[in-house]
KEMAR-813965 format. One record per residue (C-alpha): residue in one letter; residue number from 0; x, y, z. Coordinates in Angstrom, 1 decimal, decimal comma. Layout:
+--------+-----+--------+--------+--------+
| residu | num |     c1 |     c2 |     c3 |
+--------+-----+--------+--------+--------+
|      A | NUM |      X |      Y |      Z |
...
+--------+-----+--------+--------+--------+
//
This chain:
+--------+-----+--------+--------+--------+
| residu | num |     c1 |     c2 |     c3 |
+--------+-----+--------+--------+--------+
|      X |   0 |  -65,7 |   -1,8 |  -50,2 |
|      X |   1 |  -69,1 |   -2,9 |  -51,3 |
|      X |   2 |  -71,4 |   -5,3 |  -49,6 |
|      X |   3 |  -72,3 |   -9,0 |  -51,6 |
|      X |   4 |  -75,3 |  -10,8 |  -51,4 |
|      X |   5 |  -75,1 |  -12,8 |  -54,5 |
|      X |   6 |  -72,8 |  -14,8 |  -56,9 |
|      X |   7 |  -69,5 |  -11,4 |  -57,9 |
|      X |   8 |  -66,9 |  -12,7 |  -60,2 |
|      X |   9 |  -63,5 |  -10,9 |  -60,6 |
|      X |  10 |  -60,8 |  -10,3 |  -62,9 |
|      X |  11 |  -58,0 |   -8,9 |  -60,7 |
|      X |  12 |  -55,4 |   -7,2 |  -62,8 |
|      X |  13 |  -51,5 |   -6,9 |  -61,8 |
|      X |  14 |  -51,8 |   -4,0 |  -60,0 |
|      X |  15 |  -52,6 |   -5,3 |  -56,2 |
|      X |  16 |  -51,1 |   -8,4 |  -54,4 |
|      X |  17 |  -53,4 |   -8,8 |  -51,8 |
|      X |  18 |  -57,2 |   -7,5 |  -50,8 |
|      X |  19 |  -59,4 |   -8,1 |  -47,5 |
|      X |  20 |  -61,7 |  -10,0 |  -47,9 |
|      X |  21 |  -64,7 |  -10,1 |  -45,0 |
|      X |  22 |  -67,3 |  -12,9 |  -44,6 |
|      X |  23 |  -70,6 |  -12,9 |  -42,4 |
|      X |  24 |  -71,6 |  -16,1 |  -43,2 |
|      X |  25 |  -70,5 |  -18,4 |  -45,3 |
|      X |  26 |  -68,8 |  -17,9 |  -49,0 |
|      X |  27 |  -67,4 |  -20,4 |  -51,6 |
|      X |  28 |  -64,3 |  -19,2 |  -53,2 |
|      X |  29 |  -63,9 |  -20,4 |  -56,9 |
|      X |  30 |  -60,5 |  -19,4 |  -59,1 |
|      X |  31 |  -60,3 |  -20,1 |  -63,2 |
|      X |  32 |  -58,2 |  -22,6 |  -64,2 |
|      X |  33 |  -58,3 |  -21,0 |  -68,1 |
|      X |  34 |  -61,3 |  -23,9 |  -68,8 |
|      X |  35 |  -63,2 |  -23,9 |  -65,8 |
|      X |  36 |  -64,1 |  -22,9 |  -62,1 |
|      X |  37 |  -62,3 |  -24,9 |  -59,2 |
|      X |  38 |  -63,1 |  -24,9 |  -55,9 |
|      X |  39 |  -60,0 |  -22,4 |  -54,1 |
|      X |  40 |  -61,7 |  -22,3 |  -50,5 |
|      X |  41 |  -64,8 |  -22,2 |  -48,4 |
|      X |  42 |  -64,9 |  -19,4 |  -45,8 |
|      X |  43 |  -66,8 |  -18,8 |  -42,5 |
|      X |  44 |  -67,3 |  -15,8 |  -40,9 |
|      X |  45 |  -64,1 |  -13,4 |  -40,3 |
|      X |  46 |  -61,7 |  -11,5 |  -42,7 |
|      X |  47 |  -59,1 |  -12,9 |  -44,6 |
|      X |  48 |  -56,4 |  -11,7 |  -46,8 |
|      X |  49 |  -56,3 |  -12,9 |  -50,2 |
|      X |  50 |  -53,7 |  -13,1 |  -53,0 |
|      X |  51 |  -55,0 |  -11,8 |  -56,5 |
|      X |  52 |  -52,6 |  -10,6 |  -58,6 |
|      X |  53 |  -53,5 |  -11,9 |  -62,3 |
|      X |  54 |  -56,4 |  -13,8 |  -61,1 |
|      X |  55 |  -60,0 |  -14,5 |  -61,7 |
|      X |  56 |  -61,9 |  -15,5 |  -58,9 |
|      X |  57 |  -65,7 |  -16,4 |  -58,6 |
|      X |  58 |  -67,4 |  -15,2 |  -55,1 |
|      X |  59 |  -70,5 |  -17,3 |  -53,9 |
|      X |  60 |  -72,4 |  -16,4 |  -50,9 |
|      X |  61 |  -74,8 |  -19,2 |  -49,1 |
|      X |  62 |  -78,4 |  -17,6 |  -48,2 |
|      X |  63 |  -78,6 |  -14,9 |  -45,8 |
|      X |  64 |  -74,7 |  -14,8 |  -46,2 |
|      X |  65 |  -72,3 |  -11,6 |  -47,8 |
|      X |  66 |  -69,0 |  -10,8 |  -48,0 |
|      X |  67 |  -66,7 |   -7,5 |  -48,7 |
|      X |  68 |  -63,6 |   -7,2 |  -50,7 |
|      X |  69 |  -61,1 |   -4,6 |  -51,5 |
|      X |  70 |  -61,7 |   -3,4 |  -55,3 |
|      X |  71 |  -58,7 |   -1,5 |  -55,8 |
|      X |  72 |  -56,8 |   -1,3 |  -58,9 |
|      X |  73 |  -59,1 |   -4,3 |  -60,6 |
+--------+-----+--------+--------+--------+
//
């Protein structure tokens, strides 16, 4: 798992339900709808487990914030 500092977007393919995700911080979580980005979740710090089979999902971390999320099978 790689450390974030800025703005990640990811296509997630079919081949993973589910990836940890860890905050330190605080991190917006946007998903596309097919014409634009909507607000999925805002996140504190702490670890979460996220579904993302067949999704997009935009990652942004506030200032001084990061995040980590499993990349397998993208």
């Amino acid at each position: 798992m790689a450390r974030y500092t800025t703005q990640k977007e990811f296509s997630f393919s079919d081949g993973q339900d589910s990836r940890v995700l860890i905050v330190n911080g605080s991190v917006t979580v946007n998903a596309w709808d097919g014409q634009d980005w909507v607000l999925a979740d805002s996140l504190t710090t702490g670890s979460s487990e996220y579904f993302t089979v067949n999704t997009r999902l935009q990652f942004i971390p506030e200032a001084g914030s990061s995040f980590y999320i499993d990349e397998g099978d993208l």
